[in-house]
C-alpha positions as a Markdown table, in Angstrom:
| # | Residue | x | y | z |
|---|---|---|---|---|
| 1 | Unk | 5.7 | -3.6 | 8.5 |
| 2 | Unk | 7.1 | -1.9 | 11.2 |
| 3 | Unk | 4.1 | -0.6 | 12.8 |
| 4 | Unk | 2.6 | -3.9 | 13.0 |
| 5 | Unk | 5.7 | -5.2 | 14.5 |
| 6 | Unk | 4.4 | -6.6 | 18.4 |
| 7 | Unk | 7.0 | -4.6 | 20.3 |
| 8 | Unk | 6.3 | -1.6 | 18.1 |
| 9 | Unk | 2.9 | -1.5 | 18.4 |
| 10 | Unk | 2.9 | -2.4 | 22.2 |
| 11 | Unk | 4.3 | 1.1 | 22.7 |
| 12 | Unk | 2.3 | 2.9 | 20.2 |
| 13 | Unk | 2.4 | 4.6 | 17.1 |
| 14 | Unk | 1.8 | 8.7 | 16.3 |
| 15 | Unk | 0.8 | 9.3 | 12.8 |
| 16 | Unk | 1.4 | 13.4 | 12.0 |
| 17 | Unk | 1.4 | 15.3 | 8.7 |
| 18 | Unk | 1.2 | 19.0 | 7.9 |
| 19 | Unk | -1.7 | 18.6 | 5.7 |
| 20 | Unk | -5.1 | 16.6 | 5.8 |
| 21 | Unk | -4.9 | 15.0 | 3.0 |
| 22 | Unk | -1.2 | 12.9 | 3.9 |
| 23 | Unk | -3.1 | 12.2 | 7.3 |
| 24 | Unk | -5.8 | 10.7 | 5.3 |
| 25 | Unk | -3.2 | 8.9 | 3.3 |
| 26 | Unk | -1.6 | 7.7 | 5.8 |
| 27 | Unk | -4.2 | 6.5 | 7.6 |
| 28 | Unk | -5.2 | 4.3 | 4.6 |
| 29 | Unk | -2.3 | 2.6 | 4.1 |
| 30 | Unk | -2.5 | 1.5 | 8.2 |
| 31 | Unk | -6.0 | 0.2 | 7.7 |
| 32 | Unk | -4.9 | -1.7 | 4.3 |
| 33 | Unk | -2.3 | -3.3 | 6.3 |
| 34 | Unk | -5.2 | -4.1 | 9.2 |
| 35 | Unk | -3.7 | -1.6 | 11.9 |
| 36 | Unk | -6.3 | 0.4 | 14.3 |
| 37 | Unk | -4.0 | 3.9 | 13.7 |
| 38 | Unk | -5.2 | 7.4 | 13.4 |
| 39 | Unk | -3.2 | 10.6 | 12.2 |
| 40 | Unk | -3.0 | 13.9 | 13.5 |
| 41 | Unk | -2.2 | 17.4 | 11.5 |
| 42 | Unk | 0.6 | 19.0 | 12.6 |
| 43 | Unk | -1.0 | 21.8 | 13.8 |
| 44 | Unk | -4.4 | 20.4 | 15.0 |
| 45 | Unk | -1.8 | 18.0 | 17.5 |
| 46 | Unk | 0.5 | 21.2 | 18.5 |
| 47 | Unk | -2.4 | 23.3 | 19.2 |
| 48 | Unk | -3.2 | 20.3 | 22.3 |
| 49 | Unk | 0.1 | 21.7 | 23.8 |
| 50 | Unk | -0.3 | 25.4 | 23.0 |
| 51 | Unk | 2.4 | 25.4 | 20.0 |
| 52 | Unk | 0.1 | 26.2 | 17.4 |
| 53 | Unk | -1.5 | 29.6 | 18.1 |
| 54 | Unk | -4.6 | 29.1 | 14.8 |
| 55 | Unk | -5.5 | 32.5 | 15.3 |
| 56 | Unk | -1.7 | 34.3 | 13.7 |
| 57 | Unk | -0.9 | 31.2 | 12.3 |
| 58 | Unk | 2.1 | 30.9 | 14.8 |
| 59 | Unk | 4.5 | 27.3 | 15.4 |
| 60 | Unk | 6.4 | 28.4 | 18.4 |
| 61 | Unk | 8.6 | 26.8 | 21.0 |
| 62 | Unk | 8.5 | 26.8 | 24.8 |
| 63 | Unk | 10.9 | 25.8 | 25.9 |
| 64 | Unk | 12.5 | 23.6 | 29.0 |
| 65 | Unk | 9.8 | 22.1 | 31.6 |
| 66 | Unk | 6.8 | 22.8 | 29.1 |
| 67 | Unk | 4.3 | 20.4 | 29.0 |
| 68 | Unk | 5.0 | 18.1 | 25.8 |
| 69 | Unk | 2.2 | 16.7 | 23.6 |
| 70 | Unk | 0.6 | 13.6 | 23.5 |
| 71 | Unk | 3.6 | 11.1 | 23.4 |
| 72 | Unk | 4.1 | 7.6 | 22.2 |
| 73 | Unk | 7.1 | 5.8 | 21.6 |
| 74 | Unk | 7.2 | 5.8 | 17.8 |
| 75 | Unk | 6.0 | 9.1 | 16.1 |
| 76 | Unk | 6.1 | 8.9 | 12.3 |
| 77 | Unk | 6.3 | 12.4 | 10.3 |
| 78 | Unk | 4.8 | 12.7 | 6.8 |
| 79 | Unk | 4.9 | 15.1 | 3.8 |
| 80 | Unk | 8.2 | 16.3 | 6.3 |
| 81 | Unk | 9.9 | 18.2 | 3.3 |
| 82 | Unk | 7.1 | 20.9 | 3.6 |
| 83 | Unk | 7.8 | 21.8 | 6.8 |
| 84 | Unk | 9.3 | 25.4 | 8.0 |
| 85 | Unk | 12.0 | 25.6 | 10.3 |
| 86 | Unk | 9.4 | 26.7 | 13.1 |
| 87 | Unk | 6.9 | 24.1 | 12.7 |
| 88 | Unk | 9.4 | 21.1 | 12.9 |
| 89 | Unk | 11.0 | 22.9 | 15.9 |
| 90 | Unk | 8.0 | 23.1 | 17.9 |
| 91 | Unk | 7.0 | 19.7 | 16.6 |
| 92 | Unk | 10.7 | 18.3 | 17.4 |
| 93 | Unk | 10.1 | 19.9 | 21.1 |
| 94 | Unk | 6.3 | 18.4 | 22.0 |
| 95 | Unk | 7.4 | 14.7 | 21.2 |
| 96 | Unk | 10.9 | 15.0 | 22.3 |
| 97 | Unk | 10.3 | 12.1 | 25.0 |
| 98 | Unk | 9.7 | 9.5 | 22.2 |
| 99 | Unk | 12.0 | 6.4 | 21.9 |
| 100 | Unk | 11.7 | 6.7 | 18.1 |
| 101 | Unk | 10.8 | 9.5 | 16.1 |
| 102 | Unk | 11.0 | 9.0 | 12.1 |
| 103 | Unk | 10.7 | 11.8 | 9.4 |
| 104 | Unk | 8.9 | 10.9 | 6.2 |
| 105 | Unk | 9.0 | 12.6 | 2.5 |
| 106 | Unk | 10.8 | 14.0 | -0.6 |
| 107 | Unk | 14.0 | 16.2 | 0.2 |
| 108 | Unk | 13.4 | 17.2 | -4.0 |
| 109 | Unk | 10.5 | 18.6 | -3.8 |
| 110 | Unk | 9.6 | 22.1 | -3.3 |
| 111 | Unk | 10.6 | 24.0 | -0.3 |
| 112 | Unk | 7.9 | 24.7 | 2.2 |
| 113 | Unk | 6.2 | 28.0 | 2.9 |
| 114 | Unk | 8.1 | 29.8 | 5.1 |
| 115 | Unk | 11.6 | 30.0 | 6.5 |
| 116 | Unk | 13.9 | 27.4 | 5.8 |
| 117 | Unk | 14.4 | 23.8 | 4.5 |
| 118 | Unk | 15.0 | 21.8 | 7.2 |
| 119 | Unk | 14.3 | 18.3 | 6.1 |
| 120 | Unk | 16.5 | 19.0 | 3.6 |
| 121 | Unk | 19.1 | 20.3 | 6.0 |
| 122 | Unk | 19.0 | 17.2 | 8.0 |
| 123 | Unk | 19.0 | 14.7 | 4.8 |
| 124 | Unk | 22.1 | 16.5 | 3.4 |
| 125 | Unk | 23.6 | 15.8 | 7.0 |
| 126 | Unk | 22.7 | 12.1 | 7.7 |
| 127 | Unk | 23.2 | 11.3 | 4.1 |
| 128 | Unk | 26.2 | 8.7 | 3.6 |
| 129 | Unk | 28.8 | 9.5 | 1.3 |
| 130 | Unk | 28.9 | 8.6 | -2.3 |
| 131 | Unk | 24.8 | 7.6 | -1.7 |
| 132 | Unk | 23.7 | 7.3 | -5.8 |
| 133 | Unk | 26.5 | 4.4 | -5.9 |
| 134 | Unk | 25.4 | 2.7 | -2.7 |
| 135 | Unk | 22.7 | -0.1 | -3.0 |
| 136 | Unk | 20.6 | -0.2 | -0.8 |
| 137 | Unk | 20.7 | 3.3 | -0.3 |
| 138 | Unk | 20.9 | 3.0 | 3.9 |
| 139 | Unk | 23.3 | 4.6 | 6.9 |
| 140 | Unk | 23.0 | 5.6 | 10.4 |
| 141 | Unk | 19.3 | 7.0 | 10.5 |
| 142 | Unk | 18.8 | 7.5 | 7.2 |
| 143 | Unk | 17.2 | 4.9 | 4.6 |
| 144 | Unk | 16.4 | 6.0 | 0.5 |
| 145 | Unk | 13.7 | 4.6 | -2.0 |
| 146 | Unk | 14.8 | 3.1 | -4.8 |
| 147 | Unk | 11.7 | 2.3 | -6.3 |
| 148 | Unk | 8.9 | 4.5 | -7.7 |
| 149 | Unk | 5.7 | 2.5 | -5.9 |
| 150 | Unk | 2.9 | 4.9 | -7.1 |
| 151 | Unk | 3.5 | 5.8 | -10.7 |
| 152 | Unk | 4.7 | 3.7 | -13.6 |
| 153 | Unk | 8.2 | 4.6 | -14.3 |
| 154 | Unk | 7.8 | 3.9 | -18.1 |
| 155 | Unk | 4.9 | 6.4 | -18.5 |
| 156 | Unk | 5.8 | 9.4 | -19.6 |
| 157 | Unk | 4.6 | 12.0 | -17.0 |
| 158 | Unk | 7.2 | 9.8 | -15.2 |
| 159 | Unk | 10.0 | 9.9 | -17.4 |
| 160 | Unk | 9.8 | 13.8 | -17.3 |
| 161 | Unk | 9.4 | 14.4 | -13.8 |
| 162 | Unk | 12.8 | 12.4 | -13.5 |
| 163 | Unk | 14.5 | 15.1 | -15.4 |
| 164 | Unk | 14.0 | 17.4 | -12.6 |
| 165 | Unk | 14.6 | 15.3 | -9.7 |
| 166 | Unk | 18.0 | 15.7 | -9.2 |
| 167 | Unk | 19.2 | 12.8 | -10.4 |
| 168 | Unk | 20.6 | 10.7 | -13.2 |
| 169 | Unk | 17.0 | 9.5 | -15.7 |
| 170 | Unk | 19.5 | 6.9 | -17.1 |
| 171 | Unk | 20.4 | 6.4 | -21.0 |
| 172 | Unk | 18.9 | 7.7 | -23.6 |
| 173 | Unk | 16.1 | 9.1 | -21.6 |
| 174 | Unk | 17.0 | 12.6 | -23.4 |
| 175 | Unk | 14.9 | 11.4 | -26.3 |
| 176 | Unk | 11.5 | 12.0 | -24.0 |
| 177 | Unk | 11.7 | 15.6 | -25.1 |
| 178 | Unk | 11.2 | 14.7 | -28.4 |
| 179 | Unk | 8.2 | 12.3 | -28.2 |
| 180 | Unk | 6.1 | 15.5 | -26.2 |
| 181 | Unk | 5.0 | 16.7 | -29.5 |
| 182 | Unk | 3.5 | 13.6 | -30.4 |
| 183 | Unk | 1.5 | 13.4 | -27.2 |
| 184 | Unk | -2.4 | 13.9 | -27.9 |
| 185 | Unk | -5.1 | 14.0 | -25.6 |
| 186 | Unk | -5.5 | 10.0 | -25.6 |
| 187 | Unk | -2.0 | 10.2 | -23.5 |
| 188 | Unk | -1.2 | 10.6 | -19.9 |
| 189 | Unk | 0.8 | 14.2 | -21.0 |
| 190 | Unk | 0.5 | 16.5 | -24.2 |
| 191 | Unk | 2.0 | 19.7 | -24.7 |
| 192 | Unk | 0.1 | 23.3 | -25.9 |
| 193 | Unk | 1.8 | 26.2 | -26.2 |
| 194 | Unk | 0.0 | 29.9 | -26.2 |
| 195 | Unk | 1.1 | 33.5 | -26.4 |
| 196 | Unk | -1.6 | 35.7 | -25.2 |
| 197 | Unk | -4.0 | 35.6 | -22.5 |
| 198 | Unk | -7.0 | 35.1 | -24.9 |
| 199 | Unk | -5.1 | 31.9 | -26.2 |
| 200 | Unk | -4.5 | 30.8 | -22.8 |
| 201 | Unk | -8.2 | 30.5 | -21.6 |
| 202 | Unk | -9.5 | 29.2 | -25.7 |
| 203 | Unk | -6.7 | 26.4 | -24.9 |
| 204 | Unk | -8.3 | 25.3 | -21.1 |
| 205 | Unk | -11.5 | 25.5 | -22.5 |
| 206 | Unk | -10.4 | 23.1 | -25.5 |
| 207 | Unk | -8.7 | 21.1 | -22.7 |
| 208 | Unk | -11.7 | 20.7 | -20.3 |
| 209 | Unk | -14.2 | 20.1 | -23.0 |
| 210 | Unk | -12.4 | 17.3 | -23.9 |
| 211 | Unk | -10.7 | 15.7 | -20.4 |
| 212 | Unk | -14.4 | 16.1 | -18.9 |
| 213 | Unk | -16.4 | 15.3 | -21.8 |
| 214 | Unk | -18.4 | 18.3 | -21.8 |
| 215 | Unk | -20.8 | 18.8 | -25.0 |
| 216 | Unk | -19.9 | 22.6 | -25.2 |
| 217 | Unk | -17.4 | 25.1 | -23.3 |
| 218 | Unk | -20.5 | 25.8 | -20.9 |
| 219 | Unk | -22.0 | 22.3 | -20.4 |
| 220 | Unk | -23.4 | 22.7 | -16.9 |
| 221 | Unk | -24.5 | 19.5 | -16.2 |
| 222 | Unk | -21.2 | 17.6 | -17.5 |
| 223 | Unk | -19.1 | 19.9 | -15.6 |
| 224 | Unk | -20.9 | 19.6 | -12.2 |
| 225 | Unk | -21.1 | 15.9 | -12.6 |
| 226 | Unk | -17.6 | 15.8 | -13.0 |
| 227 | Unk | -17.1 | 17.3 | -9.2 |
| 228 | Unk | -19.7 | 15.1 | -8.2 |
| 229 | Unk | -22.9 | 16.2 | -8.9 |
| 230 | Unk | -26.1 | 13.9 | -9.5 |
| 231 | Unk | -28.0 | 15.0 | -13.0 |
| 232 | Unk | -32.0 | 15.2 | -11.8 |
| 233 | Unk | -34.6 | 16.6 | -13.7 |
| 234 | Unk | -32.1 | 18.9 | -15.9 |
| 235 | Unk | -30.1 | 19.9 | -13.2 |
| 236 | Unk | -27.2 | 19.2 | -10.7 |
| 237 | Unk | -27.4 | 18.6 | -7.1 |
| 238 | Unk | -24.7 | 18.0 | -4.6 |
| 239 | Unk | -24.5 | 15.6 | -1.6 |
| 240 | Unk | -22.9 | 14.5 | 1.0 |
| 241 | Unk | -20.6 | 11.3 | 0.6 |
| 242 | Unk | -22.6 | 7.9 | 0.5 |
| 243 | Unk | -22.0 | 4.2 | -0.3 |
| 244 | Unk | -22.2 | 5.6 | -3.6 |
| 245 | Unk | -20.1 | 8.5 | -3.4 |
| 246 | Unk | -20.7 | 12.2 | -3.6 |
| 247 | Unk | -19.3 | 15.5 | -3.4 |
| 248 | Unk | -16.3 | 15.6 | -1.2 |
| 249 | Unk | -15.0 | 12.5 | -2.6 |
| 250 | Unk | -15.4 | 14.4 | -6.3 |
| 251 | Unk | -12.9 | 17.3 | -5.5 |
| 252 | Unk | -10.3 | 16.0 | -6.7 |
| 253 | Unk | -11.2 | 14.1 | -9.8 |
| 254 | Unk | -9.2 | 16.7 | -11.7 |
| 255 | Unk | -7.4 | 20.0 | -11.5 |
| 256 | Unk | -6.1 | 23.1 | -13.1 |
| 257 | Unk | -2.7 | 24.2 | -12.0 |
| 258 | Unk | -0.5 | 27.3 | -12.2 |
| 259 | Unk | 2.6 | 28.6 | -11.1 |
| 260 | Unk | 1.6 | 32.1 | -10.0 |
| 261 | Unk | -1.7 | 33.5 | -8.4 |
| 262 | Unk | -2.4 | 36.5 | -10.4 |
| 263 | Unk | -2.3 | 37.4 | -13.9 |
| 264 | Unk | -4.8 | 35.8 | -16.7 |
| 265 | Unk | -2.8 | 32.5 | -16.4 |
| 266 | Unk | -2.9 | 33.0 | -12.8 |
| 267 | Unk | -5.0 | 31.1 | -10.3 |
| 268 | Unk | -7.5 | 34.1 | -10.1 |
| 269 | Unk | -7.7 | 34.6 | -13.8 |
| 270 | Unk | -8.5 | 30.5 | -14.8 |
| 271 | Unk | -11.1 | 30.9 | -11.8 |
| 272 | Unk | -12.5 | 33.9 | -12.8 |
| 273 | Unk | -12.9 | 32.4 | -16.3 |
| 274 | Unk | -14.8 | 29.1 | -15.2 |
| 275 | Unk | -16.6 | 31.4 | -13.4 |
| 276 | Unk | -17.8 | 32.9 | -16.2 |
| 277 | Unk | -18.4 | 30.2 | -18.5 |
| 278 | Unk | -19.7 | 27.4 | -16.4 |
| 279 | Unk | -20.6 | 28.9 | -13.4 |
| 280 | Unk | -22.5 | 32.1 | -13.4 |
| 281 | Unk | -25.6 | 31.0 | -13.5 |
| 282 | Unk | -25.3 | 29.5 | -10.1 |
| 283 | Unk | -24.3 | 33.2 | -8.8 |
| 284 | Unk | -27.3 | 34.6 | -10.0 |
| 285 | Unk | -29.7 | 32.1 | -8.9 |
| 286 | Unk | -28.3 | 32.5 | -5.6 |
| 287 | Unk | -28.8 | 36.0 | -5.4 |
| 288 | Unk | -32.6 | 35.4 | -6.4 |
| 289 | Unk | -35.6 | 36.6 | -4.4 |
| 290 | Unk | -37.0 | 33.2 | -4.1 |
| 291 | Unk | -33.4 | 31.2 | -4.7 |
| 292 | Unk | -33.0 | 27.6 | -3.1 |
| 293 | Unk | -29.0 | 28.3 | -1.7 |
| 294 | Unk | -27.6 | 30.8 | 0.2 |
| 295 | Unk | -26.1 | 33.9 | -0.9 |
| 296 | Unk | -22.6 | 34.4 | -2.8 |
| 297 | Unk | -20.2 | 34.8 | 0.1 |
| 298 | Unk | -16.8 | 36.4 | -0.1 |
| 299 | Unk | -14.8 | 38.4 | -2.8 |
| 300 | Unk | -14.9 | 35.6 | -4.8 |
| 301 | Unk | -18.5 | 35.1 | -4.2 |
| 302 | Unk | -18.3 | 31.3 | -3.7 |
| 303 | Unk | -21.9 | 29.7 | -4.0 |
| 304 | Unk | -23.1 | 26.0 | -3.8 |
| 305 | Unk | -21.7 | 23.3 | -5.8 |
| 306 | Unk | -18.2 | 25.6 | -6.2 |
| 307 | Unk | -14.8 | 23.5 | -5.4 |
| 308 | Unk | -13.2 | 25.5 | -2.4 |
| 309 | Unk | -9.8 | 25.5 | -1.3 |
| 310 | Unk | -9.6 | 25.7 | 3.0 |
| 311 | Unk | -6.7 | 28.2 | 3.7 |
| 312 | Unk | -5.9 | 28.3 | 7.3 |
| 313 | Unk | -5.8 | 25.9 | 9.8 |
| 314 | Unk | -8.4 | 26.3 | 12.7 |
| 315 | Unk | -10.3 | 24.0 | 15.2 |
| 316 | Unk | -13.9 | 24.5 | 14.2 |
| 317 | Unk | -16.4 | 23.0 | 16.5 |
| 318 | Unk | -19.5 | 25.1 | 15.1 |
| 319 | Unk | -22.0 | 24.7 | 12.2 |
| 320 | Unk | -20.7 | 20.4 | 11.6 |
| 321 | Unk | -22.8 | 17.9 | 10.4 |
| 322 | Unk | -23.1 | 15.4 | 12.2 |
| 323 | Unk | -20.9 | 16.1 | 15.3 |
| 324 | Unk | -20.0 | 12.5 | 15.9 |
| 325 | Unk | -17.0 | 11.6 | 15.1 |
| 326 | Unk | -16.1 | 14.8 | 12.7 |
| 327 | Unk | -12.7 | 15.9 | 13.6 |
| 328 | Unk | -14.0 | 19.9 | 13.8 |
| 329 | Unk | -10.6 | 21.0 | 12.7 |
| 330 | Unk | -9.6 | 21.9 | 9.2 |
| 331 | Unk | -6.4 | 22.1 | 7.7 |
| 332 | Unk | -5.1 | 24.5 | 5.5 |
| 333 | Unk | -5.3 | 23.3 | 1.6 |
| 334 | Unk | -8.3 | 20.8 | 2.2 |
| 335 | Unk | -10.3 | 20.7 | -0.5 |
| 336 | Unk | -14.0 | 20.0 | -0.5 |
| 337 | Unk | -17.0 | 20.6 | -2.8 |
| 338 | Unk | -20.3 | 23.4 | -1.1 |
| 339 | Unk | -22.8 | 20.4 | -1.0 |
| 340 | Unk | -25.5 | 22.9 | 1.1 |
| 341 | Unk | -27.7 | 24.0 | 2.0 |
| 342 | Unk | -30.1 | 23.2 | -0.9 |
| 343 | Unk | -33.7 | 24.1 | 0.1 |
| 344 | Unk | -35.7 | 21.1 | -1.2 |
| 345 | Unk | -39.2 | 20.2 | -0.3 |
| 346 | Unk | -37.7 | 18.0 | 2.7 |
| 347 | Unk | -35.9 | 20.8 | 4.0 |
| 348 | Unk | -37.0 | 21.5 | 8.0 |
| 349 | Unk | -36.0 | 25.3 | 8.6 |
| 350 | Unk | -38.0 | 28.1 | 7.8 |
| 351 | Unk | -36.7 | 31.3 | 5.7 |
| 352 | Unk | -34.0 | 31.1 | 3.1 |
| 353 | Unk | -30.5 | 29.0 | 3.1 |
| 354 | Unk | -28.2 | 31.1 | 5.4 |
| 355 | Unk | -24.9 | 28.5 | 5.4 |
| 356 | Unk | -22.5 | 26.9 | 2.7 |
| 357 | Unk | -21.8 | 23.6 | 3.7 |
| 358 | Unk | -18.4 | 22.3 | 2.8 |
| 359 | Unk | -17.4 | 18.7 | 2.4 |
| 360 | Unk | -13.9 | 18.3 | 2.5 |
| 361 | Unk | -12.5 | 15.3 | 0.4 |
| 362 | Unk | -10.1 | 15.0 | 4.5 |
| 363 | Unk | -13.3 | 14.4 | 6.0 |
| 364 | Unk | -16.0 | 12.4 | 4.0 |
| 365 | Unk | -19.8 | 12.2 | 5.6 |
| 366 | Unk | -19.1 | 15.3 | 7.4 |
| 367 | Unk | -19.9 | 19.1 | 6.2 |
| 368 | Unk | -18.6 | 22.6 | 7.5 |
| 369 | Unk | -21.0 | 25.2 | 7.8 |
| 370 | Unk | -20.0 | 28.9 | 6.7 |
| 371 | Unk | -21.9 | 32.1 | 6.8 |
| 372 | Unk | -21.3 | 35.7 | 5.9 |
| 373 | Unk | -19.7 | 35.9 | 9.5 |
| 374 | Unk | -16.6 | 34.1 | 8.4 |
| 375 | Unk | -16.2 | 35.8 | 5.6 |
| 376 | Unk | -16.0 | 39.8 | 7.0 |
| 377 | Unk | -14.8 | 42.5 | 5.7 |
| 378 | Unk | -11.7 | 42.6 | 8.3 |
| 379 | Unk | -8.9 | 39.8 | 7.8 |
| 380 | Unk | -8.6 | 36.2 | 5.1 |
| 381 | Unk | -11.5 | 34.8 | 4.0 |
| 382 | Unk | -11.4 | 31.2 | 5.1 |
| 383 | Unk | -12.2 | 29.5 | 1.9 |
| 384 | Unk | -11.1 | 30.1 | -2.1 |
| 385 | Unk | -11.7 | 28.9 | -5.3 |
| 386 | Unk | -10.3 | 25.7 | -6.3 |
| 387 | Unk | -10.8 | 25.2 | -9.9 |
| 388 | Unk | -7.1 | 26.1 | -10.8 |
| 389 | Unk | -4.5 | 26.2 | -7.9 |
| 390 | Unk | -0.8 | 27.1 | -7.3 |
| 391 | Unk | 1.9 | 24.1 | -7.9 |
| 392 | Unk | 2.9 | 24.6 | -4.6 |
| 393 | Unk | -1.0 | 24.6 | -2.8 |
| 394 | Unk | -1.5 | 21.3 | -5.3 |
| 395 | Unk | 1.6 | 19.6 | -3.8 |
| 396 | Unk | -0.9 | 18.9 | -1.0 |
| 397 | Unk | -3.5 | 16.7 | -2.8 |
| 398 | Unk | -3.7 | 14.2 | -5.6 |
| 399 | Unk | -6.0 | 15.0 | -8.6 |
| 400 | Unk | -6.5 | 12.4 | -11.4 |
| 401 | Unk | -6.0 | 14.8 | -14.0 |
| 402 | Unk | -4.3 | 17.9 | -13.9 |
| 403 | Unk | -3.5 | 20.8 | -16.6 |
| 404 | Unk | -1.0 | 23.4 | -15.9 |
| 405 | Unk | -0.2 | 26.4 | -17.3 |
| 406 | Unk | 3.6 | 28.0 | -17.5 |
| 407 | Unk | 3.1 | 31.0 | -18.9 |
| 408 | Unk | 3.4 | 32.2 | -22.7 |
| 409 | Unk | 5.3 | 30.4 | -25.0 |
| 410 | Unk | 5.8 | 28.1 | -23.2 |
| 411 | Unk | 2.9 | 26.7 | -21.8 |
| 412 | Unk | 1.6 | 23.2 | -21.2 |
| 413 | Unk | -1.4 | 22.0 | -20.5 |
C-alpha cells in the first residue's frame, strides 16, 4: 500500500535486507502487489559505497563528507532485528539523505551476530507506554502487528511459539503443553525425546524416513528427489530451475535444525551422519577414475547433488551461468543445491568435471561455479553442509519441514 502510493513511488522506493532470502521475499510481495521494485543485501548495497569491506567481513563508517550510497526517498529495512550495531550504523550513514527511512522485523527474535541489539534498542525507545493495552498498537514512528499473517494462530507450532514471544498466549493456552504428547507424525509438531547420541541419530533417521517417504534409512533416490532431483534410469540427477522446477528451488523443502555446531547432535554430527547413510556413495563415485562430477572439495568434501549453505558475503562475478541478469553476489546463509557439472553425453568440454555448480534457492536459473581454488588450505571455505543447520543460520530461510534437536532428554524433533 504504501509503496504503491503515487507520491511514494514518484520518489522511489529502496528495498534492503541482510540476507538473500528476505530480499527475495520482499521482492515477491512488491510484484504480487504489481510494483516494478528490486532489493538489495545489506552488504552487496554498502559495498557500492565502500562500507562493506567482503574480504574481513567489515561494516564500517566514514564519516562526514563521504560519498553516501545510492539514495531514494523511501528506503525500507527488512529482517532489521538481525542486524549488529556496525552494520545498521554504516547502513544508517549511506542513506542518511533519505526523506523516509523505515525499519522492518521482529524485536523477539534472536539477537544478531555480533555486537549489540540495536533494533531492539530503538523499539524499546520509540515504544509508547503501556503498548500491550493500546489498540492499535501505533505512536510517533513506531507501528505494531497485531495479527499473525503467515501462520495459523490455532495450529499448534503456533500456539507454542507464543509462549516464548514475550507476551501474554491468552487463557488457558497453558494446556498446549499437555496435548505435545499426543502429537504424531500426521501433525504439524510431535515431540521425541533421546538420551544418547546413538538415540539421537536412530530417532532422525526414524524421522526422515517418514517426513520424506523414504523406503529405507538409505533410500537414495527418495532422498535426492526430495531436494529436487529427477529419478532417470535408477538414478538422480540435478538441474537447474525450469518451468517445472529444479534444484535450487528444492533447498528448502525441509530442514534439520540444531542449537549448537558441534557435538553428535550438532550440525557437524547430523551432517556427518547423512553423510554416511545416504550420501556416501556420491563421494566415492566422485573420486572415481572415470567419475561423471568433479572431485569432493573441502573438509567436508561437498560433491554434486549436496545442499550447501553460502557463508560469507562476496561479489562473485566468475564461473556464473548465464551472466545475464545473475546478481554475481552471494549472501551469507543462501542456500542452494550442487546441480553441476554432470558430464553427460551432451556435455561440450573435454577432460573430467573441474567445478561444483551451486544454485542458490536467492537466485533461481543461475549457478555458481566453485573449484578447489576456493576452497584452500589458508582461510573459510566458502560453502558448508546444509542438511542440519544452527537455529540461528535457519532464522534466515523458510523450510517446509523442519526437525530440531535440543539436546538429551529433552529433545524434540
Amino acid at each position: 500500500m504504501l509503496c504503491g502510493n503515487e507520491a511514494i513511488a514518484a520518489g522511489g522506493v529502496l528495498l534492503l535486507a541482510p540476507t538473500g532470502k528476505a530480499r527475495v521475499r520482499m521482492e515477491q510481495a512488491a510484484k504480487k502487489k504489481n510494483l516494478n521494485l528490486t532489493g538489495q543485501t545489506v552488504a552487496g548495497y554498502l559495498m557500492e559505497s565502500d562500507r562493506y569491506v567482503p574480504e574481513t567481513g567489515q561494516y564500517r563508517m566514514l564519516g562526514p563528507g563521504a560519498p553516501k550510497g545510492k539514495i531514494l526517498d523511501t528506503v525500507i529495512i527488512d529482517e532489521t532485528s538481525m542486524m549488529t550495531e556496525e552494520m545498521l550504523a554504516a547502513l544508517l550513514e549511506a542513506v542518511g539523505g533519505a526523506k523516509r527511512i523505515i525499519l522492518v522485523g521482529d524485536h523477539r527474535q534472536l539477537p544478531p551476530i555480533g555486537a549489540g541489539r540495536p533494533f531492539a534498542d530503538i523499539v524499546r525507545h520509540l515504544q509508547p507506554d503501556r503498548i500491550e493495552s493500546l489498540f492499535p498498537k501505533v505512536g510517533k514512528g513506531y507501528a505494531e502487528l497485531t495479527f499473525n499473517w503467515r501462520q495459523d494462530p490455532s495450529a499448534p507450532d503456533t500456539r507454542l511459539a507464543a509462549w516464548f514471544a514475550g507476551t501474554d498466549p491468552g487463557p488457558g493456552e497453558e494446556g498446549i503443553f499437555d496435548e505435545l504428547t499426543t502429537f504424531g507424525s500426521k501433525d504439524r509438531i510431535q515431540l521425541l525425546s533421546w538420551n544418547t547420541a546413538d538415540e539421537c541419530h536412530a530417532l532422525l533417521q526414524q524421522v526422515l524416513q517418514t517426513e520424506l517417504k523414504l523406503s529405507s534409512p538409505d533410500d537414495v533416490i527418495a532422498f535426492d528427489k526430495s531436494l529436487g532431483g529427477t529419478e532417470s534410469k535408477g538414478n538422480c540427477y540435478f538441474n537447474r530451475t525450469w518451468d517445472k522446477g529444479g534444484g535450487g528451488n528444492a533447498a528448502e523443502n525441509w530442514q534439520i535444525l540444531s542449537p549448537v555446531k558441534p557435538m553428535p547432535h550438532g550440525v557437524i554430527g547430523l551432517n556427518l551422519l547423512i553423510r554416511r547413510l545416504i550420501r556416501a556413495k556420491s563421494v566415492e563415485w566422485s573420486r572415481n577414475r572415470y567419475r561423471k562430477t568433479p572431485e569432493p572439495l573441502g573438509p567436508e568434501e561437498i560433491v554434486y547433488g549436496d545442499k550447501v549453505i553460502n557463508v560469507r558475503n562476496r561479489r562473485r562475478w566468475w564461473e556464473i551461468y548465464p551472466e545475464e541478469g545473475c546478481a554475481k553476489y552471494l549472501a551469507n546463509g543462501e542456500i542452494g543445491i550442487a546441480v553441476g557439472q554432470f558430464k553427460g553425453p551432451q556435455a561440450k568440454y573435454k577432460g573430467l568435471p573441474w567445478k561444483l555448480e551451486v544454485e542458490f534457492n536467492s537466485q533461481p536459473r543461475y549457478t555458481y561455479g566453485f573449484t578447489k581454488r576456493d576452497f584452500g588450505e589458508e582461510g573459510e571455505a566458502p560453502l558448508e553442509l546444509a542438511y542440519a543447520l544452527t537455529v540461528r543460520s535457519s532464522s534466515r530461510n523458510a523450510a517446509t519441514m523442519a526437525s530440531i534437536s535440543t539436546g538429551p532428554s529433552a529433545a524434540n524433533w
